[in-house]
MDAnalysis code that builds the backbone (N, CA, C; Angstrom):
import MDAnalysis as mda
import numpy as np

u = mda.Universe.empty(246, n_residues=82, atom_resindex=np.repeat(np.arange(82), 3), trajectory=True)
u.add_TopologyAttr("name", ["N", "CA", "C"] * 82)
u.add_TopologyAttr("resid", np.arange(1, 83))
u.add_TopologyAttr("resname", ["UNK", "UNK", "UNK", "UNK", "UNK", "UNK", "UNK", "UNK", "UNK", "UNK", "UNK", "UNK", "UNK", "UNK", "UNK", "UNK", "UNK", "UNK", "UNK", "UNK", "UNK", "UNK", "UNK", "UNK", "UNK", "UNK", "UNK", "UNK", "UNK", "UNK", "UNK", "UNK", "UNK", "UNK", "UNK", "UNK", "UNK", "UNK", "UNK", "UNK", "UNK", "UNK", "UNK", "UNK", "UNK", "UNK", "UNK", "UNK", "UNK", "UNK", "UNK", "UNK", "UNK", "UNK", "UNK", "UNK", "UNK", "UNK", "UNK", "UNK", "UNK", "UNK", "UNK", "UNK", "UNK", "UNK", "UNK", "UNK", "UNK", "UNK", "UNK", "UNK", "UNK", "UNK", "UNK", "UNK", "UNK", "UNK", "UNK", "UNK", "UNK", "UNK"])
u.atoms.positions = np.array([
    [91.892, 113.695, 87.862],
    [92.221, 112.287, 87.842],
    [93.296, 112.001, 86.801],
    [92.917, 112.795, 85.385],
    [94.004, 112.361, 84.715],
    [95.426, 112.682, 84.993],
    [95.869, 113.881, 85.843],
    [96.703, 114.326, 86.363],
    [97.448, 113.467, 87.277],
    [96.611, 112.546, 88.078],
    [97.028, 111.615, 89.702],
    [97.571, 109.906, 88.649],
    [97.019, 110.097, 87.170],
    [97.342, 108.797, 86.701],
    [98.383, 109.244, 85.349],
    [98.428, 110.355, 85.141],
    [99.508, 110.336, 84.221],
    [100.910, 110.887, 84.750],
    [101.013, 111.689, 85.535],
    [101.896, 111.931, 86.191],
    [102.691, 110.781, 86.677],
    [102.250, 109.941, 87.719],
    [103.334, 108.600, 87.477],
    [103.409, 107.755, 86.337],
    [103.045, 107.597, 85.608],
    [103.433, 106.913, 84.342],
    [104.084, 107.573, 83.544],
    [104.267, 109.157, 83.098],
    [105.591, 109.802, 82.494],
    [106.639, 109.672, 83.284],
    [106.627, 110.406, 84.585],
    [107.708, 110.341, 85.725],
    [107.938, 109.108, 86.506],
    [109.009, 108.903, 86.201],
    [109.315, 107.844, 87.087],
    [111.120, 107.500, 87.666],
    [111.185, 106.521, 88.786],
    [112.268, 107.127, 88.971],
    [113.174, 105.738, 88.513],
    [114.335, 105.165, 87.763],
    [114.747, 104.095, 87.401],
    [115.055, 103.131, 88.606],
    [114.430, 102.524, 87.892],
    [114.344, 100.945, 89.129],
    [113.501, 101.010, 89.873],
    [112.656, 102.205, 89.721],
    [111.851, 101.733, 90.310],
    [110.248, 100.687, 89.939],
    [110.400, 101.693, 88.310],
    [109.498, 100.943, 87.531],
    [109.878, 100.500, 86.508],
    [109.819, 99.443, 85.617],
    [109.642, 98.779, 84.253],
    [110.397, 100.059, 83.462],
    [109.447, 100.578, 83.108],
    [109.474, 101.450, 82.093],
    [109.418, 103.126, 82.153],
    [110.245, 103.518, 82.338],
    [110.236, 105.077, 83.123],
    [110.406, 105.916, 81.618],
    [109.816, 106.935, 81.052],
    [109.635, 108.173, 80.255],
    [110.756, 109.204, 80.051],
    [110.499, 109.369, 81.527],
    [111.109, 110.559, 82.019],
    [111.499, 110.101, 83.479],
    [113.222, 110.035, 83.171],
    [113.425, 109.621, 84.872],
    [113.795, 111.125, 85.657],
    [113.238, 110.644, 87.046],
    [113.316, 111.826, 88.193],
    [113.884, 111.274, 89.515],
    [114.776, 111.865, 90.235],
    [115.295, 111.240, 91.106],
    [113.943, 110.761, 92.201],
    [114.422, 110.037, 93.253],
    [113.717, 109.404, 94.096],
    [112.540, 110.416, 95.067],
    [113.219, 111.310, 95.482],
    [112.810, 112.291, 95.806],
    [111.207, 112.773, 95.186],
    [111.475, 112.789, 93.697],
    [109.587, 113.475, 92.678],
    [109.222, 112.229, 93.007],
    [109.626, 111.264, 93.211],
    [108.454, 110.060, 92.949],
    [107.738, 109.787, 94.464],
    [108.276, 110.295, 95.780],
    [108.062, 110.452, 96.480],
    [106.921, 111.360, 96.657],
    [107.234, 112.474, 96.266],
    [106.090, 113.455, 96.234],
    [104.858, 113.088, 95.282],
    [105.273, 112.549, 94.326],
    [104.165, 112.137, 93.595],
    [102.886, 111.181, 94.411],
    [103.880, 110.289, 95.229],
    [102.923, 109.361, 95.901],
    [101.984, 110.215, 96.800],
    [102.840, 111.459, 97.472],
    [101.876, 111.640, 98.788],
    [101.377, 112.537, 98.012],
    [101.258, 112.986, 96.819],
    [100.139, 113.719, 95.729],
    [98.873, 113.354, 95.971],
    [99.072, 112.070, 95.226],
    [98.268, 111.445, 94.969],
    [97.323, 110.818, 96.291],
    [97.823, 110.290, 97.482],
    [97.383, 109.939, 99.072],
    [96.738, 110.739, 98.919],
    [97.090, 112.469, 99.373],
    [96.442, 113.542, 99.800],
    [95.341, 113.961, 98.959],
    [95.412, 113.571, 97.477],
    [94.040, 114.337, 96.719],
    [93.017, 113.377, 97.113],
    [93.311, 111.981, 97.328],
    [92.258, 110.844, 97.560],
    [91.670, 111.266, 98.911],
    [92.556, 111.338, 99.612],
    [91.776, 112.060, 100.898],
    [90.963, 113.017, 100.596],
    [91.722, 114.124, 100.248],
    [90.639, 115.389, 100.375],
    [89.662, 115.372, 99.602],
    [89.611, 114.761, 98.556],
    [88.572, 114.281, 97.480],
    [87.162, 113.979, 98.337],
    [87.987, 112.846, 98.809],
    [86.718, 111.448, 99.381],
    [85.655, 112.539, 100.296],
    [86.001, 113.177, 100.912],
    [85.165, 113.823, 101.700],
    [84.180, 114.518, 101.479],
    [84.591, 115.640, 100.954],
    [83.078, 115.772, 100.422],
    [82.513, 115.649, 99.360],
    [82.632, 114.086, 98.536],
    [82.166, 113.301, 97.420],
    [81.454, 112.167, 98.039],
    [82.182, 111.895, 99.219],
    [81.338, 110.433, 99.713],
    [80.925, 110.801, 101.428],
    [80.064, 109.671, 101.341],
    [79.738, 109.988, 102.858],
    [80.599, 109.783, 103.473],
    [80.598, 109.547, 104.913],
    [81.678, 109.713, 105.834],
    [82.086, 108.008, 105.813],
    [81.013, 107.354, 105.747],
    [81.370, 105.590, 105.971],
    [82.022, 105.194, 104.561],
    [82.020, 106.102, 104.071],
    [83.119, 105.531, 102.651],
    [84.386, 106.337, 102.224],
    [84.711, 107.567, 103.364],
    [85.442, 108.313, 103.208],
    [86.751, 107.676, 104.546],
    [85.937, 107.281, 105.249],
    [86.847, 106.843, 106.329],
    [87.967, 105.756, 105.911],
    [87.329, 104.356, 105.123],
    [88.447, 103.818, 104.374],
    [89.435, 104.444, 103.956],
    [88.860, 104.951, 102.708],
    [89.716, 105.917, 102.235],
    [91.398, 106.495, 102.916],
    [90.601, 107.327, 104.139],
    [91.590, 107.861, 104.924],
    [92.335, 107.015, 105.149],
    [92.006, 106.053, 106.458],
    [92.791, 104.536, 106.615],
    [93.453, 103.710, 105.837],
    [93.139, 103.392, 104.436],
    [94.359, 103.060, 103.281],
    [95.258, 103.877, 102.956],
    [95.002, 105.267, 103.224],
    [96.053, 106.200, 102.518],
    [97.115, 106.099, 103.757],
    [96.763, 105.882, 105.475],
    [97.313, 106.078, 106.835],
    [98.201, 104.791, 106.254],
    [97.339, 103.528, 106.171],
    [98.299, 102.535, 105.942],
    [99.718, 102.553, 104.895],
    [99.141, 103.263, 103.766],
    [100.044, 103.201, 102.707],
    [101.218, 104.350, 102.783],
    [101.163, 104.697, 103.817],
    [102.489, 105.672, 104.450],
    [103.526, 104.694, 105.053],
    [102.679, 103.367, 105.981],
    [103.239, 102.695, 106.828],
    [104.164, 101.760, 105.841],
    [103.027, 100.989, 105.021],
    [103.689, 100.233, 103.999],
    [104.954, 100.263, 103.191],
    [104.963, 101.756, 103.178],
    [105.442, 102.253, 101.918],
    [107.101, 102.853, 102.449],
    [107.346, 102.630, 103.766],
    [108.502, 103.207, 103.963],
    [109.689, 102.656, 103.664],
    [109.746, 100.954, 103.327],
    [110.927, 100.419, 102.550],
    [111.074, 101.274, 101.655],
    [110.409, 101.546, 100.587],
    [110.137, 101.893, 99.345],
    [110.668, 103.274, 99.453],
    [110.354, 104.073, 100.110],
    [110.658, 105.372, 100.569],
    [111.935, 105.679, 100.341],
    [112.472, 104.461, 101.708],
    [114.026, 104.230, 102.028],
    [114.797, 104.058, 100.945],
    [114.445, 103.192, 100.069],
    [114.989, 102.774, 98.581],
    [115.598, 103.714, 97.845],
    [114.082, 104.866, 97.768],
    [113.886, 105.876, 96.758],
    [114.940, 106.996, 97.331],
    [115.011, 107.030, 98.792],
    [116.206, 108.228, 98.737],
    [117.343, 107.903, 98.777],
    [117.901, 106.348, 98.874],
    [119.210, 105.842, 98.711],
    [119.611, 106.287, 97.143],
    [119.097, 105.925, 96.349],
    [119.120, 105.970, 95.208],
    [119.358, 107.685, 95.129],
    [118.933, 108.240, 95.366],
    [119.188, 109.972, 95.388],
    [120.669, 109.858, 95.693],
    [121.419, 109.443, 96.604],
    [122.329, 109.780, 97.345],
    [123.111, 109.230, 96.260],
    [123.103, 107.922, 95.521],
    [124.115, 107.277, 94.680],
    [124.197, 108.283, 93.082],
    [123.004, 108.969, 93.177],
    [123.149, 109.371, 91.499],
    [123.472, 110.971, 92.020],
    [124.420, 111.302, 92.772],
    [124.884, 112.282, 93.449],
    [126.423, 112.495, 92.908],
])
């Protein structure tokens, strides 16, 4: 856990957050997110039953959907600091 919450708060990519540590192009912060999706998934499963693991899954499905402005943003920004 401390890994899924400190990792984005050192790394970060500019503009995207407040206050970035250590900036990384758009690209790590990307991966960081679906880090973090994927451990919540694989976590939930066999920690929780299935009726509380299924959310789980389904917020992480959504937050792919959500998240693709953001995505888009994050690799424009790659291309400009090129």
């Amino acid at each position: 856990m401390l890994v899924l919450v400190g990792l984005p708060t050192v790394f970060a990519t500019p503009g995207d957050t407040a206050h970035v540590i250590v900036a990384v192009p758009g690209w790590a912060t990307i991966l960081l997110v679906l880090l973090q999706l994927v451990a919540a998934v694989v976590a939930s499963w066999p920690a929780r039953p299935a009726w509380a693991a299924v959310p789980v899954t389904l917020l992480a499905a959504a937050t792919l959907v959500t998240e693709r402005p953001r995505r888009r943003w994050l690799v424009s920004t790659d291309r400009l600091a090129r």
